[in-house]
MDTraj code that builds the backbone (N, CA, C; nanometers):
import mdtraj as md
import numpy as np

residues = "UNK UNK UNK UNK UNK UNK UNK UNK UNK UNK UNK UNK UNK UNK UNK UNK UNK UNK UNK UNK UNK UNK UNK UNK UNK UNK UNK UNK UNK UNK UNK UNK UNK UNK UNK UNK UNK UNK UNK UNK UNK UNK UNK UNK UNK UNK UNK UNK UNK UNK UNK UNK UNK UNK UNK UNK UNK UNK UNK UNK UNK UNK UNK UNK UNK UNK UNK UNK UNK UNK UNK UNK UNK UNK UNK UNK UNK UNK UNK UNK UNK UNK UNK UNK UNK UNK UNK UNK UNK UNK UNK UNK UNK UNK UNK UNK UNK UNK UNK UNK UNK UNK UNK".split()
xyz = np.array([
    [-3.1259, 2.0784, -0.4381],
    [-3.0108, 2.1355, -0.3700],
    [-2.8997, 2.0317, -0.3548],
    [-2.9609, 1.8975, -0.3060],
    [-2.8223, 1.7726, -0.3061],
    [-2.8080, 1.7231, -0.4375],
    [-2.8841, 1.7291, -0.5112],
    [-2.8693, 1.6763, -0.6784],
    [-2.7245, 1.7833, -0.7224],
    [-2.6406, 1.6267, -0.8002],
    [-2.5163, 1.7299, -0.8631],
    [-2.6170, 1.8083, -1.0126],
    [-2.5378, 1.9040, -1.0370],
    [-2.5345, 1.9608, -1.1496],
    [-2.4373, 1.8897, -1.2743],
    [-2.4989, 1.8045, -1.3551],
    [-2.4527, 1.7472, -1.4888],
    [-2.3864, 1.8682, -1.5833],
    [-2.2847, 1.9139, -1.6253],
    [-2.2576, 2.0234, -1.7240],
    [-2.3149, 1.9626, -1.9048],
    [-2.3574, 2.0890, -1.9553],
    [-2.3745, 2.0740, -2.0283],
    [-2.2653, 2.0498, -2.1250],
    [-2.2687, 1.9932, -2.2815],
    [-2.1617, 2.0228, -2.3815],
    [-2.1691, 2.0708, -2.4423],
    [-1.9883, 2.1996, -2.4168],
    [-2.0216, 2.3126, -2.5068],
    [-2.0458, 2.2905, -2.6905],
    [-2.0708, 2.3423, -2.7405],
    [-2.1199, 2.3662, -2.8786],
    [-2.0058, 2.3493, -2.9699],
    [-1.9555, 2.3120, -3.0748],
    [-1.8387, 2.3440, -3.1404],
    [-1.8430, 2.4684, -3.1689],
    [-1.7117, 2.5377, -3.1730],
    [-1.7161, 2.6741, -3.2240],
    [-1.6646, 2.6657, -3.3657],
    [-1.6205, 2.5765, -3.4561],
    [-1.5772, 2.5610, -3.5788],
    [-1.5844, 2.4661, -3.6266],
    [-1.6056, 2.4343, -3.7570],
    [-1.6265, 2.3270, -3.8618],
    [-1.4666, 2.2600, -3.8736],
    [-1.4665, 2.1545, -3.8711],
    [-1.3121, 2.1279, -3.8907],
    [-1.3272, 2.0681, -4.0885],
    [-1.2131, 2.0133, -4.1022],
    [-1.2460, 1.9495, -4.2515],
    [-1.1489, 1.8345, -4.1901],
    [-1.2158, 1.7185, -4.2653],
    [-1.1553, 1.5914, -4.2303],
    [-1.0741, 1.5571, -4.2935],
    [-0.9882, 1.4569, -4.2656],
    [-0.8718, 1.4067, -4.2110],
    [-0.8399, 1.4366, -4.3775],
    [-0.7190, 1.4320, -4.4512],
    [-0.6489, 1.4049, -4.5770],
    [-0.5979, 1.2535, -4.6104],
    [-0.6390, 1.2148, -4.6785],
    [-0.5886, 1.0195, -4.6835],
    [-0.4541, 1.1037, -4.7785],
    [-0.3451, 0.9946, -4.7256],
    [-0.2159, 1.0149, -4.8059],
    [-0.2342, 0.8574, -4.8457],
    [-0.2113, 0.8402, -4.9886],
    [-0.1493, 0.6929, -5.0350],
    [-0.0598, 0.7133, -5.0071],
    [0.0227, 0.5773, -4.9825],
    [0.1510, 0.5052, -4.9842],
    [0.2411, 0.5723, -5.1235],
    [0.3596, 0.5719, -5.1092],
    [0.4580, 0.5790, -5.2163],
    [0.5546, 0.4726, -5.2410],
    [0.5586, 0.4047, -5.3356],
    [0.6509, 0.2830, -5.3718],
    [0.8019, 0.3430, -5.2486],
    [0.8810, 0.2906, -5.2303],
    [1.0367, 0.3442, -5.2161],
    [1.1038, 0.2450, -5.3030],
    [1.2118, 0.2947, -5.3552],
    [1.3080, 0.2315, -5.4518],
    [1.4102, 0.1947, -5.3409],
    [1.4596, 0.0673, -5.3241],
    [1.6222, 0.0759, -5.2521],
    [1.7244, 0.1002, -5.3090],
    [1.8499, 0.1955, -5.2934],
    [1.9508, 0.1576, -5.3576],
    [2.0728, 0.1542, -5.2636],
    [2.1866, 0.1465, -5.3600],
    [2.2961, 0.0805, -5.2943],
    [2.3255, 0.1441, -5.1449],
    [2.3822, 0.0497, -5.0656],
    [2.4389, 0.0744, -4.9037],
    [2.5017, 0.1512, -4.9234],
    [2.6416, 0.1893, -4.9934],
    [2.7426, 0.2747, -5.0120],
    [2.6642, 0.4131, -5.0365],
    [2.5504, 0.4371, -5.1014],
    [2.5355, 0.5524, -5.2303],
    [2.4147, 0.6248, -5.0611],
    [2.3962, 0.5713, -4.9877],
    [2.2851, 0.6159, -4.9001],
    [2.3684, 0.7102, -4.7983],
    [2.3456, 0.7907, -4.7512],
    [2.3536, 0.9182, -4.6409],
    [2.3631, 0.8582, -4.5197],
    [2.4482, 0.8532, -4.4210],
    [2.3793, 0.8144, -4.2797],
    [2.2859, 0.9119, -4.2455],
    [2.1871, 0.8639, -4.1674],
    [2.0848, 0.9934, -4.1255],
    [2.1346, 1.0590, -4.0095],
    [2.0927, 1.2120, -4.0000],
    [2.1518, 1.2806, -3.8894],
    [2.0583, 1.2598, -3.7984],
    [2.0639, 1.1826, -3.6446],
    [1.9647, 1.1921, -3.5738],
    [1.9817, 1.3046, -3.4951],
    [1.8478, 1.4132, -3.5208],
    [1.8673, 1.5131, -3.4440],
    [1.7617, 1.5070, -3.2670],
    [1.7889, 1.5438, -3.2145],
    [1.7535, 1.5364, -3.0324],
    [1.6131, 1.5993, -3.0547],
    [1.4916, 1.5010, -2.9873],
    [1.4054, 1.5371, -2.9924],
    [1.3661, 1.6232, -2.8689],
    [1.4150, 1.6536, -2.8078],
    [1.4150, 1.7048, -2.6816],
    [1.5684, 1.7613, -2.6570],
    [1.5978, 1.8642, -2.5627],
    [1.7457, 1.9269, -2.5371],
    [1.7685, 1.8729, -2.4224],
    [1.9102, 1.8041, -2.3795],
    [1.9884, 1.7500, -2.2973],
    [1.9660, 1.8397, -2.1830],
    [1.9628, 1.7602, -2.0454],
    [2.0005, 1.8397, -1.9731],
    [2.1130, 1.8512, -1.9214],
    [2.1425, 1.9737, -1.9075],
    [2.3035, 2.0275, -1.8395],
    [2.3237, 2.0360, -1.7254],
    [2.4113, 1.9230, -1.6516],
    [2.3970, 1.9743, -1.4608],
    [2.5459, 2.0542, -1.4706],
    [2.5131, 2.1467, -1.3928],
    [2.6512, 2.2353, -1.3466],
    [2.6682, 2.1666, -1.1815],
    [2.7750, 2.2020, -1.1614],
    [2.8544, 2.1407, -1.0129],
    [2.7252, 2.2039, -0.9496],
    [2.6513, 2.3209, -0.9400],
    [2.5822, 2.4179, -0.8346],
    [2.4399, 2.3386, -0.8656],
    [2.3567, 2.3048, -0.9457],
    [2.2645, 2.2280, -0.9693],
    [2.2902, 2.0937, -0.9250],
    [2.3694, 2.0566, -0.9388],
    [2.4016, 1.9269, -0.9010],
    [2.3726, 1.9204, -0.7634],
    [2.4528, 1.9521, -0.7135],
    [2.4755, 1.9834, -0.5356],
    [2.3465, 2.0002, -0.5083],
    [2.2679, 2.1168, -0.5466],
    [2.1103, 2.1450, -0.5020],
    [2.0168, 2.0273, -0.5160],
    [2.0313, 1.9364, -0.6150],
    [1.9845, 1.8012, -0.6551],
    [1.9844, 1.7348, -0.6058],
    [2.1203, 1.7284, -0.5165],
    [2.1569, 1.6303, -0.4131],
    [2.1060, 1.6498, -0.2220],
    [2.1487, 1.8068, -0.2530],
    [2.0542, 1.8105, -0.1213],
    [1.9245, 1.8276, -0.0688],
    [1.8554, 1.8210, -0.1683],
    [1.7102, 1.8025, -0.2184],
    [1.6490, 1.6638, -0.1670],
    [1.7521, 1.5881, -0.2589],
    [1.6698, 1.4204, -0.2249],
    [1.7219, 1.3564, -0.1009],
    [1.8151, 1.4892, -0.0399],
    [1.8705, 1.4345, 0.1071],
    [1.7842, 1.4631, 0.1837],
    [1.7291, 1.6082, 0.1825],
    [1.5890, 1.6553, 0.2180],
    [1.4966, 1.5313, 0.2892],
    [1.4462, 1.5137, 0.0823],
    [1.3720, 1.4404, 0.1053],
    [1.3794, 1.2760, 0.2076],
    [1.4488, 1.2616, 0.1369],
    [1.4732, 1.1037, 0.2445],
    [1.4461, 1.1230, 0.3893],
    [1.5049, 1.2413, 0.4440],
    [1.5413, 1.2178, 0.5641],
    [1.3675, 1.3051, 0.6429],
    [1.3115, 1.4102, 0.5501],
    [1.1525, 1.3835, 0.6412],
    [1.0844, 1.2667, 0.5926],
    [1.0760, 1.1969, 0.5217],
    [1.0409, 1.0648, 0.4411],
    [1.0448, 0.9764, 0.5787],
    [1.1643, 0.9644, 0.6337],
    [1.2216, 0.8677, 0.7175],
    [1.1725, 0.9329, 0.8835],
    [1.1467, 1.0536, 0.8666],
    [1.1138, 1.0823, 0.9869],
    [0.9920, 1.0633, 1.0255],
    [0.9075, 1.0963, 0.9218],
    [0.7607, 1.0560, 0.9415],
    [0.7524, 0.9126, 0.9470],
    [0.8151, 0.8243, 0.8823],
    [0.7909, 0.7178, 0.8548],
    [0.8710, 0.6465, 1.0374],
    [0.9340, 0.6976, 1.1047],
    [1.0011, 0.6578, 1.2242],
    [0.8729, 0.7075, 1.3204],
    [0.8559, 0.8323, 1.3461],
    [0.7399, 0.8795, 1.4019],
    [0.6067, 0.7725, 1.4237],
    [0.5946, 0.6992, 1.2566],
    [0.3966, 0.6503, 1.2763],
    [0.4863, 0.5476, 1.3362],
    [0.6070, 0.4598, 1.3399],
    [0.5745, 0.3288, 1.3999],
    [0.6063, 0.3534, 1.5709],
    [0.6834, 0.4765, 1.5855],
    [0.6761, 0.4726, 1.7278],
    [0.5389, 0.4952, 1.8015],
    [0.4401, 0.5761, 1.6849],
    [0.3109, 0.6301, 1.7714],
    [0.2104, 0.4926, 1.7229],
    [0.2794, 0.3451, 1.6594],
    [0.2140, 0.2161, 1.6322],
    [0.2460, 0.1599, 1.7574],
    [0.3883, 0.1670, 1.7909],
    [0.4407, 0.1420, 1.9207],
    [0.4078, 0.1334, 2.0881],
    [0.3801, 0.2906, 2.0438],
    [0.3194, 0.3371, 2.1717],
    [0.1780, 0.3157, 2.2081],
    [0.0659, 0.2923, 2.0909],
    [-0.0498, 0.2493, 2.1246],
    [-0.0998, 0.0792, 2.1653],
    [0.0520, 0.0159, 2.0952],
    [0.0440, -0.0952, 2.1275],
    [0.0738, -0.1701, 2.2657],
    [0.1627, -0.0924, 2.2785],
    [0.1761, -0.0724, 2.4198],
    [0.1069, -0.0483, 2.5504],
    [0.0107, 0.0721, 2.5473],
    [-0.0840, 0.1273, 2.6302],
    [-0.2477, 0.0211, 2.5627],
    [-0.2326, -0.0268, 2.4711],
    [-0.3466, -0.1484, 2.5036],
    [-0.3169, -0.2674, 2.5561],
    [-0.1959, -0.3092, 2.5770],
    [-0.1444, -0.4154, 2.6417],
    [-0.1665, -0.3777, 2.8046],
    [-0.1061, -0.2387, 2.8255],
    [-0.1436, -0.2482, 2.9487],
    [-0.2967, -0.2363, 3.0475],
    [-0.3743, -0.1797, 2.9043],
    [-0.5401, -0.1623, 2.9665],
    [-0.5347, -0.3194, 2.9686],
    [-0.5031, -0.3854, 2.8907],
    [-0.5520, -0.5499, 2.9305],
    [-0.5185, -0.6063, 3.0144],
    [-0.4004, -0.6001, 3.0389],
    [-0.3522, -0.6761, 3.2130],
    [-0.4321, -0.5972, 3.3521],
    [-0.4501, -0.4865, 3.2703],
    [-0.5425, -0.4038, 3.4083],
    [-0.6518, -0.4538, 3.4340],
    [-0.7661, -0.4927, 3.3066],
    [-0.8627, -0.5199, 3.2887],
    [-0.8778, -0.6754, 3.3711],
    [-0.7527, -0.7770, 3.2795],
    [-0.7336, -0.8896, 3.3567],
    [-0.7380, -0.8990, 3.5209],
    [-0.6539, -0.8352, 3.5193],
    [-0.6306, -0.7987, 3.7165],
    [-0.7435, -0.7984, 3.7333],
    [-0.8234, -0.7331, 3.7138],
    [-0.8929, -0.6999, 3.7994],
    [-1.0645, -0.8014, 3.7834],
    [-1.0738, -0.8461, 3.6459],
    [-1.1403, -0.9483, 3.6666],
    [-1.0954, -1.1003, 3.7312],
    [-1.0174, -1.0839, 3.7015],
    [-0.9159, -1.2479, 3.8154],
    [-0.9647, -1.2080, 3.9796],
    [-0.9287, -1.0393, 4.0048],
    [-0.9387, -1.0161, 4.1430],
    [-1.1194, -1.0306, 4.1830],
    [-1.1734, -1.0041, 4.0979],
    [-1.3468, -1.0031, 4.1271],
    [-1.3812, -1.1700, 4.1508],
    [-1.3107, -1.2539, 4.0865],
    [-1.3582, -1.3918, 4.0839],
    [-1.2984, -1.4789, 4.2041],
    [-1.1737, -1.4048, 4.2781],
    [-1.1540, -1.4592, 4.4201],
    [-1.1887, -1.4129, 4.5150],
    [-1.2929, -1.3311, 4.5285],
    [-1.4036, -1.2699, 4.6412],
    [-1.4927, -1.3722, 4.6483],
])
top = md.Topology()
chain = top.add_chain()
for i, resn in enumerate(residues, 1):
    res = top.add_residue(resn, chain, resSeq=i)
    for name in ("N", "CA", "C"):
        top.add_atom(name, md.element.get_by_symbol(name[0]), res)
traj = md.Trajectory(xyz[None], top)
């Protein structure tokens, strides 16, 4: 019952055929002038911000920052506040062993 369950591996469902070796092909160079510039085409499509995306973009990471910053203000006040209330169990604690030792 506490033992994990190991999965088994499934089975192939198809034969593949292996890989194709391509030889190499000589390349010939020729002249700088006589060559094409190459068209580099976009391997991926640009993104387009419109003014209205934009804005949403912006008040997004304003969003964000500002619960980012709130939580992050929050843990050091509640670091704050515990640091605090153990300082004062200790002077209590002190007190009152100082007060036991002048009886």
């Amino acid at each position: 019952m506490l033992r994990p369950k190991i999965p088994t591996m499934p089975a192939p469902t198809r034969f593949t055929s292996p890989p194709v070796l391509v030889e190499p092909i000589a390349v010939e160079q020729s002249s700088p002038a006589a060559a094409p510039a190459p068209v580099s085409t976009p391997s991926r499509p640009t993104v387009q911000l419109t003014p209205g995306s934009a804005l949403a973009l912006v008040g997004g990471g304003t969003a964000v920052v500002l619960v980012v910053g709130a939580v992050l203000v929050s843990m050091l006040l509640a670091v704050a506040i515990t640091a605090a209330s153990v300082a004062v169990c200790a002077l209590v604690v002190r007190s009152l062993a100082s007060a036991q030792h002048r009886r």
